[in-house]
N, C-alpha and C positions, 0 to 999 in steps of 0.2 A: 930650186929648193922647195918652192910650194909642194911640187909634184911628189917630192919624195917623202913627206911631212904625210900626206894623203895617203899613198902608198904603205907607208910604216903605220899610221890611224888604221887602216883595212886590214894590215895582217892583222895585228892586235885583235881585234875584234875579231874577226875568224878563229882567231885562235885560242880567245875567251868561249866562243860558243862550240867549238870544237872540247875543249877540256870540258864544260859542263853537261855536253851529249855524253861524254865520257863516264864522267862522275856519276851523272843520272842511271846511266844501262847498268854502271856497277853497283849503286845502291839499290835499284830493284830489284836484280837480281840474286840479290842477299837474301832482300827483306820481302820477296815474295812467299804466297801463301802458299805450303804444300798438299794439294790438295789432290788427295787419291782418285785416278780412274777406276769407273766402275766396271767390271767385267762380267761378264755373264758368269752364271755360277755362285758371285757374291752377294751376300744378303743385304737387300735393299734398305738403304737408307730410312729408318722412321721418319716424320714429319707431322707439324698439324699445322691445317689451313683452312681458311673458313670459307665458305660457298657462299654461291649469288646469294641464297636466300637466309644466311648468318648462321648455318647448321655448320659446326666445327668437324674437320674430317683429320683421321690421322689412320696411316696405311696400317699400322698393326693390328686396325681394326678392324682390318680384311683379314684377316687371315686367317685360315680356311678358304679363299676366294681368289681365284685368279684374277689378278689387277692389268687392265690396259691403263697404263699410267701416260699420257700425251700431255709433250710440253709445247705451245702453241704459242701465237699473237694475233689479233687480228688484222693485222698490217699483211699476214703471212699469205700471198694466194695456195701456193700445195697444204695447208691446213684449212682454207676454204671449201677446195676441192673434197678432199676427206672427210669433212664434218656431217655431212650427208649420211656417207656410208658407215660411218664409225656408230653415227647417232639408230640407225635400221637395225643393226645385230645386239648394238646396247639393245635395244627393246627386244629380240629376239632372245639375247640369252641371258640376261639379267637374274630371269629367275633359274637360271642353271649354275651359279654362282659364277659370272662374268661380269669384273665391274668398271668400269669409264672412269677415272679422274681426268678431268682435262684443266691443266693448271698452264693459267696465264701469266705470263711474266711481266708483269707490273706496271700495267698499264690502270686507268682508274677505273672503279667502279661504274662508273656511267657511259662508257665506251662498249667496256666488257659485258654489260646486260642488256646496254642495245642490240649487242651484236647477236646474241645468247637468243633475244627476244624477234629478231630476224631469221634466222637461220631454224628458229623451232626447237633446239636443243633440250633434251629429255637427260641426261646425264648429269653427276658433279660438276658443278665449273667453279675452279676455286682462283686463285689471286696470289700469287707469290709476291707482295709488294716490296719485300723486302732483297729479292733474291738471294735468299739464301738456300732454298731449295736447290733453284736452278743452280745451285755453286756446289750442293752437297753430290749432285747429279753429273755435275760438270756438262752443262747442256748449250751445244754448237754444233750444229747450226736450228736452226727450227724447222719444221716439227722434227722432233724427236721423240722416240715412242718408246718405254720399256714397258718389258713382259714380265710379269711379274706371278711366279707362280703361286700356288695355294701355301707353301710353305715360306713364305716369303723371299724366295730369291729368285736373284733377276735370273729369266731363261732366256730372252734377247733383246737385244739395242739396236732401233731403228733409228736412220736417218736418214730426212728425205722422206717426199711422198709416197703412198702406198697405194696398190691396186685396191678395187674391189675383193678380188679374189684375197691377194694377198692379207687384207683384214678381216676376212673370213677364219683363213686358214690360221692367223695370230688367237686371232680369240678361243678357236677350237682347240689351241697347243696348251694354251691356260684357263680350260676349263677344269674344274674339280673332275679326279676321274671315278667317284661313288656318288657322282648325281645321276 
């Protein structure tokens, strides 16, 4: 009888934790956020967020300016890799209306300027601490890149690391084309 006392305690509980896996997938999936993908073509999500140096940035303030908008961390090695060459053509086309936001997902302020103050970075480096950006974006996995043209809509969605070449040729597609 013991055996069976034991036996009948295990289903029970299996099958307590089995109904509330149950409950749980169907309550979220009720009461999940719906939360539109961005497709090339669609105009890019506004936003404001503040930089290493507390200068508040918000993208409609580009506009006119073809925006490289990269979402990053520094945990990330392929955004390690790239920050080099992202950081050479920022300086090169800057003043051709080409401009770098490099927005961090929420990591703290003293991480992100070390890293910012290592690597040499010349660009925006702002802070999503909140993610809500990264939510507005819907951004997985990292780096993820949008191209963001003069007119504010997005012209392509990277994911994954990029060539030399290939960020050359991003930045030359959303350059203003009466500069």
């Amino acid at each position: 009888m013991d055996k069976k006392k034991k036996r009948r305690y295990l289903r029970a509980v299996i099958l307590v934790i089995l109904f509330g896996a149950i409950v749980f997938t169907i309550y979220s999936t009720f009461t999940k956020e719906k939360v539109e993908v961005l497709q090339e073509g669609d105009m890019a999500p506004d936003f404001e967020l503040v930089d290493m140096n507390g200068h508040t940035h918000r993208l409609s303030d580009y506009k006119g300016q073809g925006v490289f908008l990269n979402f990053w961390g520094t945990w990330c090695k392929p955004c390690e890799r790239e920050f080099p060459v992202i950081n050479n053509y920022y300086k090169a086309y800057q003043n051709d209306g080409v401009q770098v936001l490099a927005i961090n997902i929420a990591e703290s302020n003293f991480t992100v300027q070390k890293y910012v103050d290592n690597k040499g970075l010349t660009f925006p480096v702002l802070i999503d601490k909140t993610k809500s950006v990264m939510s507005a974006y819907n951004i997985n996995p990292l780096p993820t890149t949008f191209l963001i043209n003069p007119e504010g809509e997005i012209e392509k969605i990277i994911t994954g690391e990029m060539t030399d070449e290939m960020i050359l040729n991003h930045m030359k597609q959303i350059m203003p084309k009466d500069i």
